[in-house]
C-alpha positions in Angstrom: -99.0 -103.4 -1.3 -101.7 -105.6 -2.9 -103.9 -105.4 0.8 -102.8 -101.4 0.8 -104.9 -101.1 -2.1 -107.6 -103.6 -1.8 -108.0 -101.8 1.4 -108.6 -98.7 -0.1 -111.2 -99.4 -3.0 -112.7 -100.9 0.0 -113.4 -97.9 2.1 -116.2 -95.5 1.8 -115.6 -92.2 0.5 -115.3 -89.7 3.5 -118.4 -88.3 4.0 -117.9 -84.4 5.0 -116.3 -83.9 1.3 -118.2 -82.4 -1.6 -117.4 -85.0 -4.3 -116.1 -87.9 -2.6 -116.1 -90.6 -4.9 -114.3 -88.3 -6.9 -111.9 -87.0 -5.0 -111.2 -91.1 -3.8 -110.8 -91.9 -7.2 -108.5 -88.8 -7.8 -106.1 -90.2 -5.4 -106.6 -93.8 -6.5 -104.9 -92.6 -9.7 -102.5 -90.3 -8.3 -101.5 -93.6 -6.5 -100.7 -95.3 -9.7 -99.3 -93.1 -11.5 -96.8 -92.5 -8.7 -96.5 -96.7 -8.8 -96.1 -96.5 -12.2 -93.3 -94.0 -12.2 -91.3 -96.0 -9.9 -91.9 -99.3 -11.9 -90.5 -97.5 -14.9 -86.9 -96.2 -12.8 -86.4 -99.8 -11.4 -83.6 -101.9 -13.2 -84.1 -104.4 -15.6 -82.8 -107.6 -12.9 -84.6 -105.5 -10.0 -87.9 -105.5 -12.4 -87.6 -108.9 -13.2 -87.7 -109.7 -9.9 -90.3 -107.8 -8.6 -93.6 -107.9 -11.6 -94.2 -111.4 -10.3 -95.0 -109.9 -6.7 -96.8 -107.3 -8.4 -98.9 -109.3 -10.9 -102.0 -109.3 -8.9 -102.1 -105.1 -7.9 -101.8 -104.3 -11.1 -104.5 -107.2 -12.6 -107.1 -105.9 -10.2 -106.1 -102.3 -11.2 -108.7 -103.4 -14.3 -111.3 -104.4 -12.6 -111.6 -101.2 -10.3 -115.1 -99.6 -11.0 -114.9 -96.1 -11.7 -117.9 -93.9 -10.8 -116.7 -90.7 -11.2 -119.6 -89.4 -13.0 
């Protein structure tokens, strides 16, 4: 998932959209939210489990520049 993501900050808006950047950045934080969501329903021996793994998505989640203006 970590790669997924990387992957995606990566990419260049699409250019044929009106606000790209935007619109990427829209969907980067639909993504989390959604990732968020699911953390939150996960069971507590599942969860403990599974932050390890995901200690390094959501650690570069912070260091995302956002250029939505």
């Amino acid at each position: 998932m970590h790669g997924c993501v990387k992957s995606f900050t990566s990419m260049p808006p699409p250019p044929d959209v009106e606000d790209s950047a935007e619109l990427k950045m829209m969907s980067y934080c639909f993504g989390l939210s959604a990732l968020g969501k699911f953390i939150r329903r996960l069971p507590g021996e599942i969860l403990e489990e599974e932050l390890p793994r995901l200690k390094n998505t959501l650690i570069s989640v912070g260091n995302v520049p956002i250029k939505i203006l």
